[in-house]
ZAGU-952913 format. One record per atom (N, C-alpha, C): x negated, y negated, z negated; residue in one letter. Coordinates in steps of 0.1 Angstrom, whole numbers, plus 5000, padded with zeros to 4 digits. Each point is the difference from the previous one (the first is absolute). Layout:
# ZAGU-952913
XYZA/...
END
This chain:
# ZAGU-952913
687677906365X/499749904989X/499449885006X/500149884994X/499849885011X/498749974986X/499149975014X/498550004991X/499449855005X/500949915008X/499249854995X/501349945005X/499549894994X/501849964998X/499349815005X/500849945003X/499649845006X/501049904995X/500149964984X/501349924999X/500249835004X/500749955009X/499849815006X/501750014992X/498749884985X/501249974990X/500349905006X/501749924990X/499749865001X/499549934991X/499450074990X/499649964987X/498650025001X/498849904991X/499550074998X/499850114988X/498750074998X/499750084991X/499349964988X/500949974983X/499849894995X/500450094993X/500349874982X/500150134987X/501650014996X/500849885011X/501450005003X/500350125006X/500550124997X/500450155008X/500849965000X/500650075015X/501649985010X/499850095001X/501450085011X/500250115007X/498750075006X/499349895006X/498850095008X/498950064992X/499449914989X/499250064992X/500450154989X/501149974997X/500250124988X/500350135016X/500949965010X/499650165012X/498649985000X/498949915006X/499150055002X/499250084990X/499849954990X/499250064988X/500350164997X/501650014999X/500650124998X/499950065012X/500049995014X/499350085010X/498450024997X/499249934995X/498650034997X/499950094989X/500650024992X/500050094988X/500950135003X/500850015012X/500950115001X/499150135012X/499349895008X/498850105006X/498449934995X/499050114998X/498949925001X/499350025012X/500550055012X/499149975010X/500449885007X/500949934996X/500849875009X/499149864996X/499549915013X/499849895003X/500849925005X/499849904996X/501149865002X/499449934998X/500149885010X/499849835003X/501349954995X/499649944997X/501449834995X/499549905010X/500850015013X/499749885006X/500949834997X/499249934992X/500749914990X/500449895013X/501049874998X/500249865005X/498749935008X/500249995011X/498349935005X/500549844989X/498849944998X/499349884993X/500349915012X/501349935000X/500249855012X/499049904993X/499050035012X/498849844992X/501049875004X/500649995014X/500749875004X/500949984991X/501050104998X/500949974988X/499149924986X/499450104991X/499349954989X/499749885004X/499449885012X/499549915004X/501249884994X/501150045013X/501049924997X/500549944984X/499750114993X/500750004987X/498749934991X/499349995007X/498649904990X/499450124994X/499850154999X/499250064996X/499150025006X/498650034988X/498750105007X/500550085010X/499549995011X/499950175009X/499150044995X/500250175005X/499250094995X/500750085010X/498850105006X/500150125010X/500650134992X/500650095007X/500850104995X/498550094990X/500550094995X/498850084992X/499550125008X/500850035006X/499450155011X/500250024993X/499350185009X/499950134989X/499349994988X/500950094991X/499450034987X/500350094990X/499150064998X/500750114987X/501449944992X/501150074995X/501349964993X/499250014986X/501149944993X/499450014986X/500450154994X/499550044987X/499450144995X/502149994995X/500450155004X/501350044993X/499850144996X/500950004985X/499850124995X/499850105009X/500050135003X/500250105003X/499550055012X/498949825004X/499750025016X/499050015000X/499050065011X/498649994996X/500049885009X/498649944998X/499149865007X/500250045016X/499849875007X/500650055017X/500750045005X/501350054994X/501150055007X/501349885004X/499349884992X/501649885005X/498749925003X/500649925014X/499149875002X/501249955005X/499049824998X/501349925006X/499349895012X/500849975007X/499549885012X/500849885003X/499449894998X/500849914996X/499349915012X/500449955012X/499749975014X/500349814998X/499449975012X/500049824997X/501049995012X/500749905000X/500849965010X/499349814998X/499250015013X/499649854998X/500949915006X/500450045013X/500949905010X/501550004997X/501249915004X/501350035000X/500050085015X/501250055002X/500150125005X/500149915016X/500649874994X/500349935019X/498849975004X/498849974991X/499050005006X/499150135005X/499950104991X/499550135000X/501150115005X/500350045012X/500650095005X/500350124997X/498750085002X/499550064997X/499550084988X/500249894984X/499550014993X/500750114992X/501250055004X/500650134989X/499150155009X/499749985016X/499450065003X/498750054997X/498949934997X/499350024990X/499850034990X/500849944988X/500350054991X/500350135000X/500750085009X/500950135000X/498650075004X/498849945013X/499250125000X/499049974986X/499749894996X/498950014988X/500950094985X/501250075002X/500650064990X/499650185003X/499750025012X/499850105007X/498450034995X/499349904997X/498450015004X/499950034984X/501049964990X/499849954985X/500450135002X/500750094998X/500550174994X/499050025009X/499150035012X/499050085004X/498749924993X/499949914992X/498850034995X/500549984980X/501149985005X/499950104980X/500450154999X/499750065015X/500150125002X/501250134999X/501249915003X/501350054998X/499950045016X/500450155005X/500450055011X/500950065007X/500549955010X/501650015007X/500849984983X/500249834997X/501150034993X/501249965004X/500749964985X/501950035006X/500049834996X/500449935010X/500449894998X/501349964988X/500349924988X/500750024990X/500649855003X/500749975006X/500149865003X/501549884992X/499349874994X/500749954994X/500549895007X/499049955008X/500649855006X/500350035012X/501349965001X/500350055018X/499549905006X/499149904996X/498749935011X/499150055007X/499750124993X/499150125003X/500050085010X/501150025009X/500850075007X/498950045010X/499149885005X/498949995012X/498750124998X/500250034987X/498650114994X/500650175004X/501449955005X/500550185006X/498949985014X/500249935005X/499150005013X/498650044998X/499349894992X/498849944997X/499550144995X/500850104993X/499350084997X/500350185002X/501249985005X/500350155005X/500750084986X/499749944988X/500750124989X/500949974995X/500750134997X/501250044998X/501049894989X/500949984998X/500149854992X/501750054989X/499749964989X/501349984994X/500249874997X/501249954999X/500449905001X/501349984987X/499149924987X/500349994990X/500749865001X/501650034993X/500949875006X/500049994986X/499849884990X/500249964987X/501049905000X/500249955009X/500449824999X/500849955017X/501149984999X/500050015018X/500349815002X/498350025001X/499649855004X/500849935013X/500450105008X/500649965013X/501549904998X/500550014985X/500949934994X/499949894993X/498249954994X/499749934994X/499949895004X/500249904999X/499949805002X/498649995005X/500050045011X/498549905005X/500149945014X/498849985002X/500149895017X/500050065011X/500849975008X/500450065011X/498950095007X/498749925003X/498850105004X/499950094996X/499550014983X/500050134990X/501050064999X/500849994998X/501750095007X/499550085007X/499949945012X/500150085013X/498650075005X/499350004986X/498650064999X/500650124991X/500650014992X/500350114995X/500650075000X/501949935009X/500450115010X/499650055010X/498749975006X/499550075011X/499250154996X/499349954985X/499250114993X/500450064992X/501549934997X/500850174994X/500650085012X/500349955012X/500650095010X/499550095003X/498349995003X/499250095006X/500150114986X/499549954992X/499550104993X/501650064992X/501449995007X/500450094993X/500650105014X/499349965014X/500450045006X/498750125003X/498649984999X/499050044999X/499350054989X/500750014990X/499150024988X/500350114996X/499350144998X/500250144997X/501350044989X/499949914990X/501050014989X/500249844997X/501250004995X/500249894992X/500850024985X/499749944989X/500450014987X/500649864997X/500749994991X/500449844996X/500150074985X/500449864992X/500150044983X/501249934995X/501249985011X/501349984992X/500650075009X/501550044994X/500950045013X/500149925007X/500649854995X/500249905013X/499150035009X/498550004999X/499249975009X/500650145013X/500450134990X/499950105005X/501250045016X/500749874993X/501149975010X/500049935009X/499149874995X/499849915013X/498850075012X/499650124995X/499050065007X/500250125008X/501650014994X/500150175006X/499850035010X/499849945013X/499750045011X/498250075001X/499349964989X/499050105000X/499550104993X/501350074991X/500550104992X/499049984992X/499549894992X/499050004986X/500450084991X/499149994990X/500250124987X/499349904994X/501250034988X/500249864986X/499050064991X/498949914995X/499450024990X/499949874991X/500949964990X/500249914989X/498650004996X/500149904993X/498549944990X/500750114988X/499449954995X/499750104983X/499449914989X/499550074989X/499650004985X/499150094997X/499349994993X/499350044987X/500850034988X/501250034999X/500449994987X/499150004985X/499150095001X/499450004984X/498949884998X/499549955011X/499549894998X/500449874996X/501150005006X/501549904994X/500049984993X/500650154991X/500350024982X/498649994994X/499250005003X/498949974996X/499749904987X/500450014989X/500049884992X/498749895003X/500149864998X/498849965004X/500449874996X/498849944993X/500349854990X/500449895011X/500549904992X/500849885006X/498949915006X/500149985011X/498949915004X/500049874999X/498849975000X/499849854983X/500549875015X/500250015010X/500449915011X/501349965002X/500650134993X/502150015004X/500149914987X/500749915001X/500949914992X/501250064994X/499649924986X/500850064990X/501650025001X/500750114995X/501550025004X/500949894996X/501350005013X/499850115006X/499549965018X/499550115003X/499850025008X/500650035018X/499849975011X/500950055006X/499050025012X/500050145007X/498750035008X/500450015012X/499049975011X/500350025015X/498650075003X/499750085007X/498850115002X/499949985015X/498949965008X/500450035018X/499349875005X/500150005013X/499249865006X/501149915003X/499549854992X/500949905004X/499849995014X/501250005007X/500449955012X/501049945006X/500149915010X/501550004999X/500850065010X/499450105004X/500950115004X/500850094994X/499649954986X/500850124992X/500449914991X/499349914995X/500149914986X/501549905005X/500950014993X/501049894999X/499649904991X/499249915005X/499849854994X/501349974991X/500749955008X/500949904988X/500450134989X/500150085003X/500850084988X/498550024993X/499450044999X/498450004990X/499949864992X/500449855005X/500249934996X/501249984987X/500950045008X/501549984990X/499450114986X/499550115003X/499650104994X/499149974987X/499049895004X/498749964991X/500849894992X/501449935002X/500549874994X/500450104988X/501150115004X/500850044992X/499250114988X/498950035007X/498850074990X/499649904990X/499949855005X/499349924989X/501149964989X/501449985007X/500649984990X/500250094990X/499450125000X/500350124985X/498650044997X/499349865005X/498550024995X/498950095007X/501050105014X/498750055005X/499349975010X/499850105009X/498849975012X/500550115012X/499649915011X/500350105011X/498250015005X/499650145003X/498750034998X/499750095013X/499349925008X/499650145013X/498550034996X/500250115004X/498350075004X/500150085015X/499249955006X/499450045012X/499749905013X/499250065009X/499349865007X/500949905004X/499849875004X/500649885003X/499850005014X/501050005007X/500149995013X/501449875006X/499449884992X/501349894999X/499149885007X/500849935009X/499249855000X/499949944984X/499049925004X/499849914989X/501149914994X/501149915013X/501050004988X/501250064996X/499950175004X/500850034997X/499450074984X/498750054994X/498949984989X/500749884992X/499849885004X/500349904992X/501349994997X/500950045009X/501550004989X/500450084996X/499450165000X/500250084983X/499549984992X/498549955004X/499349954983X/500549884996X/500349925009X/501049874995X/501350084993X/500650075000X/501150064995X/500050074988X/498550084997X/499750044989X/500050154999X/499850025015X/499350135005X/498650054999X/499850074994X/498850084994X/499250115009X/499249905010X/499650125012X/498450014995X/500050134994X/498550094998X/499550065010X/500349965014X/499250065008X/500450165000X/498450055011X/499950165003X/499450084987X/500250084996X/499950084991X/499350165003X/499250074996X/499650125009X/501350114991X/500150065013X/501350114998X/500050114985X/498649994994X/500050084991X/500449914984X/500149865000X/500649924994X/500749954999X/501150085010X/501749915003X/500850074991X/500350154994X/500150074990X/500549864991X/499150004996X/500049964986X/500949864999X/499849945011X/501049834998X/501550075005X/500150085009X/501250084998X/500850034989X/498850104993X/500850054988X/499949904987X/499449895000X/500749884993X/500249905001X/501250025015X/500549885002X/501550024997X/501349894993X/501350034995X/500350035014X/500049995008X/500750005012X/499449995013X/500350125013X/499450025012X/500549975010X/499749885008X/500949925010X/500150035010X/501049955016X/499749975010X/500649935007X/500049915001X/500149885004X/499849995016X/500750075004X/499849975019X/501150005008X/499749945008X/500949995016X/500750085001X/500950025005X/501250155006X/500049935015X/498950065007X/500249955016X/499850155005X/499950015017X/499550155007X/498850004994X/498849955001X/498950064999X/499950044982X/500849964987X/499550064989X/500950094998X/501150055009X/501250115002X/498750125005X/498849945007X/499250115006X/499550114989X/500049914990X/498550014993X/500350174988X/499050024996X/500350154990X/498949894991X/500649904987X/499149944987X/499150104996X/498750015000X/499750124985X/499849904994X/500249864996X/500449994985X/501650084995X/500850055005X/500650064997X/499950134995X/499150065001X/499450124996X/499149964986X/499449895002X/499249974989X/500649974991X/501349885000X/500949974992X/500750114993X/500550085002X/501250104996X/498550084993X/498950015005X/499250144990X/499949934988X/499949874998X/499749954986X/500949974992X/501349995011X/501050044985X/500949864997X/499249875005X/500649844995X/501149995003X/500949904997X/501449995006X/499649905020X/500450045010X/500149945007X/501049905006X/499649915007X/501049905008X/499649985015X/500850075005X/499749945018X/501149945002X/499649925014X/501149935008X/500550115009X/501350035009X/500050105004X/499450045010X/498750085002X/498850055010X/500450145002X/499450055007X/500250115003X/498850044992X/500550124994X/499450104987X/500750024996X/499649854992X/501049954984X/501350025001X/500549905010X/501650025000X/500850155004X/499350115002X/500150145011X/500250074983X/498949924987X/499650104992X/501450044988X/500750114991X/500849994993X/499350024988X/499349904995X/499450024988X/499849904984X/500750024989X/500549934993X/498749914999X/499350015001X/498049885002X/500649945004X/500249975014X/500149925012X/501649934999X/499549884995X/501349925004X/499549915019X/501250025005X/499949925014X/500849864999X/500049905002X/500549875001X/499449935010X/501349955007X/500149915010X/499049824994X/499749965015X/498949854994X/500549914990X/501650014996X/500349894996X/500250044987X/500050134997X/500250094988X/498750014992X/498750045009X/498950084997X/499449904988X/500049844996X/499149924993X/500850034989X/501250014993X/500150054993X/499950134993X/500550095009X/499550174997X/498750014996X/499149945007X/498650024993X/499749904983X/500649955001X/499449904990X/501550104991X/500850075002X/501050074988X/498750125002X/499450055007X/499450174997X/498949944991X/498949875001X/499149984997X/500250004988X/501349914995X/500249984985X/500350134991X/500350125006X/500550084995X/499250104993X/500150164991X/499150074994X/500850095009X/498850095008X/500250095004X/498850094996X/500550134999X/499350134998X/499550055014X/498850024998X/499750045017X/500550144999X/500349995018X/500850145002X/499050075006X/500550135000X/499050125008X/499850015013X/499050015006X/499750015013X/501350095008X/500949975012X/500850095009X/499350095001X/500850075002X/499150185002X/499950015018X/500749905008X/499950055013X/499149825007X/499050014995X/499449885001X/498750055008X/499950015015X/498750045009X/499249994994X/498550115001X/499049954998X/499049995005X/498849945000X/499350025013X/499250104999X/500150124998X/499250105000X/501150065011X/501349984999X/500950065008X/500049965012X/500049865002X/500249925011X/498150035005X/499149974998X/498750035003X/500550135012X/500250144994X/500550135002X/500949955011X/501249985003X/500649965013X/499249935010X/499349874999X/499349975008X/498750035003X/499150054997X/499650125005X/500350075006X/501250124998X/500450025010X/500250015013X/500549865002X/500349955011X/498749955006X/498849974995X/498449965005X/499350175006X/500250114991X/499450095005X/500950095013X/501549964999X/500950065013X/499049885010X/500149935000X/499949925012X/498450025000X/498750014996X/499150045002X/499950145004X/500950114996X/500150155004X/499949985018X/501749945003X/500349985012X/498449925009X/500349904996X/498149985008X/499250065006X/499450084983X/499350155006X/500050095008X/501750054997X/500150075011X/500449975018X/499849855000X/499649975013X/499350005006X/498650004989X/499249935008X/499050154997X/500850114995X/499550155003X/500050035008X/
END
């Protein structure tokens, strides 16, 4: 049984739950002797500089916040400062990797299992000697960035799928572009009954009809112009194209959906996305069809289908994979009107799929795979 566990998200630990928080929580409730760190994003003070913000030093250690089922001190999280850019600071992931080492020995986690999200991280198999799984969510190595960072993260996915005790991914694609390190697929999941959970209209969502996007703006995933064509053809039958969840857009790319008549409410905490779900006319997605969102396993897809709304994706991988009369798929030049025909429409919400993961299940597989690879450990070092 794997009894302290070390997770280096890329997220932090916030009231937005992704993949990492609903496994970690559900690994804290499925054993109670298990400790875990959330080792969160170090705090770029140089970055924040450039961009005209306050700096502010990372928070360190610190107790996690209180979750059902957990007693007090069993999750902490460490959230590290990155003051220098890297061409000036060399060294500085080095440090980082051992001050992550010093953070689990004094919030008292011993010989744990490394749970690893950023393949930046790669340097802490050294830095620290433990055992490592290597959670593929996203295969960044495909994603649009700058040649340095590229070639920062194909170096630290290499090691770590050449070195890393187990590896897991959460779509098949990933499962394929990875096969050479025989991963085992553990999809995101649901809560189904918290879904169906009836729960009043929130006084922020704009009057019908409605048309919802759930997830972080980015434009890795966000197709600009089509979210645009999308919010015209919404206004012309009176409605609204409406996101909730954090804003991760330049500023003018902010100014030409709200110039468009795009409705961005921001991050929302995960126990309140329910409800703009279940009354919104219609559940969107509006993204790219490139390699890196071919990688991806949506749990808004999971979240979408437990509530029942009529959907519209562009064709992504999920959605377009899914045979389900919800889910309509449409091409970019298609999708502004499909949504703005579902929006206008009366639909009866449908019943949750019966073969819809859940994370009580998916928790249970991964796991798994933390206490095999912590077993093997042991018995090494017996």
């Amino acid at each position: 049984m794997t009894r302290a566990v070390v997770l280096v998200s890329l997220e932090p630990w916030d009231d937005v739950w992704r993949r990492n928080q609903h496994l970690a929580a559900g690994l804290l409730r499925r054993d109670p002797g298990l400790r875990l760190l959330v080792v969160e994003p170090p705090v770029d003070v140089a970055h924040g500089l450039r961009r005209g913000t306050l700096p502010r030093p990372g928070r360190g250690l610190r107790q996690g916040p209180a979750l059902d089922g957990v007693e007090p001190g069993r999750l902490w999280l460490y959230e590290p400062t990155k003051v220098l850019p890297r061409r000036v600071a060399r060294r500085g992931d080095r440090r980082r990797d051992k001050a992550v080492v010093r953070a689990a020995r004094r919030a008292g986690l011993q010989q744990p299992t490394a749970w690893i999200n950023d393949p930046r991280a790669a340097g802490l198999l050294d830095a620290s000697g433990w055992p490592a799984v290597y959670d593929v969510t996203d295969d960044w190595v495909a994603a649009d960035r700058p040649p340095a960072e590229r070639a920062r993260l194909v170096h630290g996915e290499d090691v770590l799928l050449w070195r890393a005790a187990a590896v897991t991914v959460c779509s098949p694609a990933l499962a394929d572009r990875k096969a050479a390190a025989g991963p085992v697929l553990v999809t995101n999941g649901v809560d189904v009954a918290r879904y169906r959970r009836p729960a009043p209209r929130p006084a922020d969502l704009p009057a019908a009809p409605v048309a919802l996007y759930v997830g972080t703006l980015h434009r890795d995933r966000l197709d600009l112009a089509v979210c645009l064509a999308t919010a015209a053809a919404l206004a012309g039958r009176g409605g609204s194209l409406v996101a909730v969840g954090p804003v991760a857009l330049a500023g003018q790319d902010v100014a030409l959906l709200e110039g468009a008549g795009v409705v961005l409410l921001g991050a929302r905490p995960y126990t309140e996305v329910p409800a703009y779900l279940q009354h919104a006319d219609a559940l969107v997605v509006p993204h790219v069809v490139d390699e890196f969102t071919d990688s991806l396993d949506p749990l808004k897809l999971y979240e979408y289908l437990a509530v029942g709304r009529p959907v519209v994706s562009t064709p992504v991988a999920g959605f377009r994979d899914r045979r389900d009369p919800a889910v309509r798929v449409a091409e970019p030049g298609e999708f502004p009107a499909a949504v703005a025909d579902a929006a206008a429409g009366t639909h009866a919400t449908r019943k949750a799929p019966a073969d819809l993961p859940t994370w009580e299940r998916q928790v249970g597989l991964f796991g798994d795979v933390l206490d095999a690879v912590a077993d093997h450990a042991r018995a090494l070092r017996s």
